[in-house]
C-alpha positions as CSV (number, residue, x, y, z in Angstrom):
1,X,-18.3,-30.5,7.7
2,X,-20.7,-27.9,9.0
3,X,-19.1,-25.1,7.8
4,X,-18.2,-23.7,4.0
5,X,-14.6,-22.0,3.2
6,X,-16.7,-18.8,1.5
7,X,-18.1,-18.4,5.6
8,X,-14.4,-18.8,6.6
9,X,-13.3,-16.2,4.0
10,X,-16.4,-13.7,5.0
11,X,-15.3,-14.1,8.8
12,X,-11.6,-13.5,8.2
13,X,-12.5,-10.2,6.0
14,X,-14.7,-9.3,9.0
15,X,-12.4,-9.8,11.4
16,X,-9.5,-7.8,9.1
17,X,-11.4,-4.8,8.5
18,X,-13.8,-4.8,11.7
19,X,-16.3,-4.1,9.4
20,X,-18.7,-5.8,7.3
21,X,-19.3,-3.1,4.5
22,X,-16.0,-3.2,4.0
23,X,-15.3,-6.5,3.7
24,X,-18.5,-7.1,1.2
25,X,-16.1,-4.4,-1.1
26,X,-13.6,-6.6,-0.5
27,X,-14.9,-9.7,-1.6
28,X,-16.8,-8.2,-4.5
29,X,-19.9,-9.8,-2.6
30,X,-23.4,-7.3,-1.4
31,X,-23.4,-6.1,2.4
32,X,-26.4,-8.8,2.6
33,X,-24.9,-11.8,1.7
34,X,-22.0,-11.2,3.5
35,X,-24.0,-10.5,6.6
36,X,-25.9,-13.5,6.2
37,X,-23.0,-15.7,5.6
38,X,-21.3,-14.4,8.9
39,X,-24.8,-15.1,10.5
40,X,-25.2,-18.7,9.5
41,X,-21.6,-19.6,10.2
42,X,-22.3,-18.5,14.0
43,X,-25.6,-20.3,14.3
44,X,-24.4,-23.4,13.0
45,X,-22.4,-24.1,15.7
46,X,-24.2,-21.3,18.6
47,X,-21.4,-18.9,19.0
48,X,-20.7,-15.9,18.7
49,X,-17.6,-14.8,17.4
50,X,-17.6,-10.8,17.1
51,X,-18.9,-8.3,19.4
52,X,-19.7,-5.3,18.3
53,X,-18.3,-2.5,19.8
54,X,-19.4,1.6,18.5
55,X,-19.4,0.9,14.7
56,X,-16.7,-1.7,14.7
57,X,-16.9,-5.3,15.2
58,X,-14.3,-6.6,17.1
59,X,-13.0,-10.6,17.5
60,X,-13.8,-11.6,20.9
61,X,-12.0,-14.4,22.6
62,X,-13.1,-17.7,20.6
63,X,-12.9,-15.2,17.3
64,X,-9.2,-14.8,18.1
65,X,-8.6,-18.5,18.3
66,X,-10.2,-19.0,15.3
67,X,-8.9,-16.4,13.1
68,X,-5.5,-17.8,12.5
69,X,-7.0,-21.3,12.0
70,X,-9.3,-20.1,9.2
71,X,-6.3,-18.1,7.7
72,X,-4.4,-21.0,7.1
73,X,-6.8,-23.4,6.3
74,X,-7.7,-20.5,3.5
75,X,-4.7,-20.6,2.3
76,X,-3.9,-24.6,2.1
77,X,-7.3,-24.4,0.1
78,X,-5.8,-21.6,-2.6
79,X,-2.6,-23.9,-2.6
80,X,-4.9,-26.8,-3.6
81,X,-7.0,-24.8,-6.1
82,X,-3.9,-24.1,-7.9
83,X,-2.7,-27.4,-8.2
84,X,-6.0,-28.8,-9.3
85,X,-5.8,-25.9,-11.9
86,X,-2.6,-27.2,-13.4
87,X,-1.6,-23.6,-12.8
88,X,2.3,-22.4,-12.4
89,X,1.8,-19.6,-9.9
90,X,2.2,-20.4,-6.5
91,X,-1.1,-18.6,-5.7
92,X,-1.7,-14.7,-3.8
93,X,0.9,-13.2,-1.6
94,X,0.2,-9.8,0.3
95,X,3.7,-8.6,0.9
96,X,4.0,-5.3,3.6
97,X,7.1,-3.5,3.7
98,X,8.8,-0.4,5.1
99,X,9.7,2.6,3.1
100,X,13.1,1.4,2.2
101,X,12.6,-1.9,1.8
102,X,9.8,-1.2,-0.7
103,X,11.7,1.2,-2.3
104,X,15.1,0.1,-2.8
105,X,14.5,-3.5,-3.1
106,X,11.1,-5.2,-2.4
107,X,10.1,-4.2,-6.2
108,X,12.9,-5.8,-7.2
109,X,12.0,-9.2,-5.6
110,X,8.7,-8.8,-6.6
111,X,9.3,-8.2,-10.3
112,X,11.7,-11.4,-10.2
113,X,9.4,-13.7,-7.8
114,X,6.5,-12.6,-11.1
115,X,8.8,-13.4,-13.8
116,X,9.4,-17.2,-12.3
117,X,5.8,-17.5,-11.3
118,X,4.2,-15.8,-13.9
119,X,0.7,-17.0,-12.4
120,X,1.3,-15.1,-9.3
121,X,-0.7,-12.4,-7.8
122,X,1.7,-10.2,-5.4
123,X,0.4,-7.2,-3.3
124,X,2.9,-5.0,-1.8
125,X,2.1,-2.3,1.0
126,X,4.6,0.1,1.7
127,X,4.2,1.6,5.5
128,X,6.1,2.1,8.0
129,X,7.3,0.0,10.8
130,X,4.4,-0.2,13.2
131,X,1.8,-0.5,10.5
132,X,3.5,-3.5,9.3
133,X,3.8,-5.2,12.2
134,X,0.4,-4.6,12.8
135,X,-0.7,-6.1,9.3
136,X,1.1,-9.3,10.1
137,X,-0.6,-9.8,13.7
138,X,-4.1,-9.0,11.8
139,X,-3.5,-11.2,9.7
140,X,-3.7,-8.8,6.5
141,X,-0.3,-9.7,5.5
142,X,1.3,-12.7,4.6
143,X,4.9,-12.0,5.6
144,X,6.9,-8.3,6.5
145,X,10.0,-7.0,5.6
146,X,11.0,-4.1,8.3
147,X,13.9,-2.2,9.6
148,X,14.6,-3.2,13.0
149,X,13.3,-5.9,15.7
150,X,9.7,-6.9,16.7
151,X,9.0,-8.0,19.8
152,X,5.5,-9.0,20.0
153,X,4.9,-12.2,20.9
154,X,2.5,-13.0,18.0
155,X,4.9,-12.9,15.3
156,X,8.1,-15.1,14.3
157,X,10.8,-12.7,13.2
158,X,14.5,-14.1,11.6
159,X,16.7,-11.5,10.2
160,X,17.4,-11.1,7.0
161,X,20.5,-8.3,6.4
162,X,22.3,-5.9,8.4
163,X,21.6,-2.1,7.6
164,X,23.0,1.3,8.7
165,X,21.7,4.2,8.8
166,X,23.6,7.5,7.8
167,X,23.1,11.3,9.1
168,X,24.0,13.9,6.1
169,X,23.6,17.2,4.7
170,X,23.8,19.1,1.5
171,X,27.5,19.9,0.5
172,X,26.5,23.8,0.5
173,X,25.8,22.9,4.2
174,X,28.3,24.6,7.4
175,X,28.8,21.3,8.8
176,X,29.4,19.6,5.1
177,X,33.1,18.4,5.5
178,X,33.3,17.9,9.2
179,X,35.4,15.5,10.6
180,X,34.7,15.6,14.6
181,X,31.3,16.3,15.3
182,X,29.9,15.9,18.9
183,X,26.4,14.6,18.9
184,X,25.6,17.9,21.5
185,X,26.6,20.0,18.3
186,X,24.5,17.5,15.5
187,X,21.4,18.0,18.4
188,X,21.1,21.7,17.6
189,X,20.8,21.4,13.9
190,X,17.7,21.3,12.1
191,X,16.3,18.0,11.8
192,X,14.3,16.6,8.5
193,X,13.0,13.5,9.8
194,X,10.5,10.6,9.5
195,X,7.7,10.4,11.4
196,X,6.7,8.3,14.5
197,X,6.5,4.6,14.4
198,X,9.0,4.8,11.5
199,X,11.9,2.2,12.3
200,X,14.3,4.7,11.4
201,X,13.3,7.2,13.9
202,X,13.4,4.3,16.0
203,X,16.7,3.5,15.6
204,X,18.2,7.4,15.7
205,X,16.4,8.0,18.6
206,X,17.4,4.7,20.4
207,X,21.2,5.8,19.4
208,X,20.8,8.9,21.3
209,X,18.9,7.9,24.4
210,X,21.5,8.6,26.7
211,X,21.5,12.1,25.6
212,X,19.2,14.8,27.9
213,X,19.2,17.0,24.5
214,X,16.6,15.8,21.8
215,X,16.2,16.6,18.6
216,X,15.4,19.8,17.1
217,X,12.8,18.4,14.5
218,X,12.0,21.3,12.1
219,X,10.0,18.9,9.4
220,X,9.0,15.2,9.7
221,X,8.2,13.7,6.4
222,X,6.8,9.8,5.5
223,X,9.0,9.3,2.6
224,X,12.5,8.6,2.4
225,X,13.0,10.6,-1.1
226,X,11.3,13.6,0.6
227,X,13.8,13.7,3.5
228,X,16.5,13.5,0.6
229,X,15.2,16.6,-1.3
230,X,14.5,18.6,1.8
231,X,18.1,17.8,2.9
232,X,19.7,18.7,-0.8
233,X,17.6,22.1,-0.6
234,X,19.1,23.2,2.7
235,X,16.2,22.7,4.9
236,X,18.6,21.0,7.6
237,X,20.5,17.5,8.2
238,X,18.5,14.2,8.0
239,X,19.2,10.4,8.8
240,X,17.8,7.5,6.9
241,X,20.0,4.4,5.3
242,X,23.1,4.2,3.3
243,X,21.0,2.2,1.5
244,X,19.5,4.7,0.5
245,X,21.6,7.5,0.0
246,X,24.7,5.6,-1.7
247,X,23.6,7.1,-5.7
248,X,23.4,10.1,-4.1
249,X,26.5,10.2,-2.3
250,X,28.4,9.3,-5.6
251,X,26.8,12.0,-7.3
252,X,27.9,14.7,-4.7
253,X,24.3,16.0,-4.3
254,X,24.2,14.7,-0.6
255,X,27.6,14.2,2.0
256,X,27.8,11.9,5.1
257,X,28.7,13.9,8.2
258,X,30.7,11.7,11.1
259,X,29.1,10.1,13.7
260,X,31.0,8.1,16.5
261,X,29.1,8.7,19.3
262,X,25.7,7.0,17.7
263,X,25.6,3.4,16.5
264,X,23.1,3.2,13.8
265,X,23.5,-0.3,12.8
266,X,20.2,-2.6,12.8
267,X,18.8,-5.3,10.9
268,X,16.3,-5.7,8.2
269,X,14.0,-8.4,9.5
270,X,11.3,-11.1,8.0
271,X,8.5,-11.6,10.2
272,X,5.1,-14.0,10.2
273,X,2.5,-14.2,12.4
274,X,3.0,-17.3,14.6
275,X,0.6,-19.2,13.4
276,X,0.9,-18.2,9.7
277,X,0.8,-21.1,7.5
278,X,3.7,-21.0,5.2
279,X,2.6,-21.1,1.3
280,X,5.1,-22.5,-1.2
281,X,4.6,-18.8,-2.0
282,X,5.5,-16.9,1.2
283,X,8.4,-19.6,1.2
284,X,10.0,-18.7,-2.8
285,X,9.5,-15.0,-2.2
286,X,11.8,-15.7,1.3
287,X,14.3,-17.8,-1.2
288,X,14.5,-15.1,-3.3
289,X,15.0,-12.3,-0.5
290,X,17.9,-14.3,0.8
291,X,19.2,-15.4,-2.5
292,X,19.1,-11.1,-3.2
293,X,21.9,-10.3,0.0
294,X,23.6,-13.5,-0.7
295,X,27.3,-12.3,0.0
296,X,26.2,-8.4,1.3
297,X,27.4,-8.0,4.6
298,X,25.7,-4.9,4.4
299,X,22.1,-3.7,2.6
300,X,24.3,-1.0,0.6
301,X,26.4,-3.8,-0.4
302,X,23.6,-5.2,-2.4
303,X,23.7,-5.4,-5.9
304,X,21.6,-3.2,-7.5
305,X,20.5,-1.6,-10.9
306,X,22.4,1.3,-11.6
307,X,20.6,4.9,-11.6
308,X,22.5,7.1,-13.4
């Protein structure tokens, strides 16, 4: 064998952050050596397998081909270490998931999955929809947990639990109480909403498509609990999921207004790159995700830790 796993682990941090300073920080290893171990791997075997492009390096064809390859090869080798170590973890898992996912139930799983496997080391990233997806085609992520589909060809999604988002306002709001409200009317409001690439935008803006009117966006705001606060102050009407909103509903602070003409069902959704390699890891956390909704028709269905 011509070639050493550390050169495999320097090419795939490379190749992640499109950047070799970067990925020296990353693997606790000097900008020199990591150079040099990048270097020899490509002259061992006369290829080339970045090209460099402004101050980025960028995988050219043959580093595409490779990169899943040496990902999973990586990570049968952690799997092995472990074993060899006689340790119970099931190794690292880089976990991405959307804003509320990861905040209404991915630190959930991940404080059970460590509690079983108390030799784990998880790594969540909370971002939105597109950044996700993104993580898991680069590689960066093991497995995502989003809000909606993906439809890149890359990744392997299967869903996971059926989710519905919810538009409401503060109870001191004029339209708090409705019972028939057209969307023209809901259109003209004041809008608190996520930002772009957020699969809850997504999703309310896919429900409304056939609508010339858009939306009056007054505010758009990355998290979840900021859309909720905004909306409980008066600033205007939001929409994100009952998943969400269903403490806040029973305290009074928030109401739902009606909705008819929009279907905001989707799905919460796994997804792997293609060529991911499944770790006894990435395959307990999914175990545990599914053994979580077991019985939920719904992601506010869920059982969950009550907030008082």
């Amino acid at each position: 064998m011509h070639y050493t796993l550390r050169q495999l682990e320097v090419f795939v941090a490379v190749a992640q952050h499109e950047s070799v300073s970067q990925a020296a920080r990353t693997l606790a290893l000097s900008q020199s050596a990591t150079s040099t171990a990048l270097a020899e791997l490509e002259r061992q075997f006369d290829c080339q397998l970045l090209d460099r492009i402004g101050k980025r390096l960028k995988l050219n064809a043959l580093g595409f081909q490779l990169l899943p390859k040496a990902v999973a090869l990586l990570d049968r080798a952690e799997e092995v270490e472990e074993l060899l170590r006689g340790q119970q973890g099931v190794g690292s898992l880089d976990v991405g998931a959307t804003l509320t996912i990861g905040n209404y139930l991915a630190t959930l799983l991940i404080s059970d999955f460590m509690q079983r496997y108390p030799g784990s080391r998880v790594r969540l990233a909370v971002r939105n929809t597109r950044n996700i997806i993104e993580g898991v085609r680069q590689h960066s992520l093991d497995l995502g947990l989003i809000e909606g589909q993906c439809d890149d060809e890359a990744i392997i999604s299967q869903p996971w639990v059926e989710d519905e988002l919810c538009v409401f306002c503060s109870p001191r709001h004029p339209l708090a109480g409705s019972q028939n409200l057209e969307l023209e009317r809901l259109l003209r409001e004041d809008w608190i909403m996520r930002e772009q690439g957020s699969g809850t935008r997504m999703t309310l803006e896919q429900a409304a498509r056939h609508r010339r009117s858009r939306f009056n966006t007054l505010l758009e705001l990355e998290h979840t609990e900021g859309i909720k606060r905004a909306v409980e102050s008066g600033l205007g009407i939001g929409c994100v999921s009952k998943l969400a909103l269903r403490d806040a509903f029973r305290r009074g602070s928030l109401v739902p207004l009606p909705t008819p003409e929009l279907d905001l069902k989707r799905q919460f959704t796994f997804i792997w790159h293609r060529h991911k390699y499944l770790t006894t890891g990435v395959r307990e956390f999914l175990r545990l995700c599914r053994e979580m909704t077991a019985g939920a028709k719904r992601s506010d269905e869920i059982a969950l830790p009550y907030i008082p």
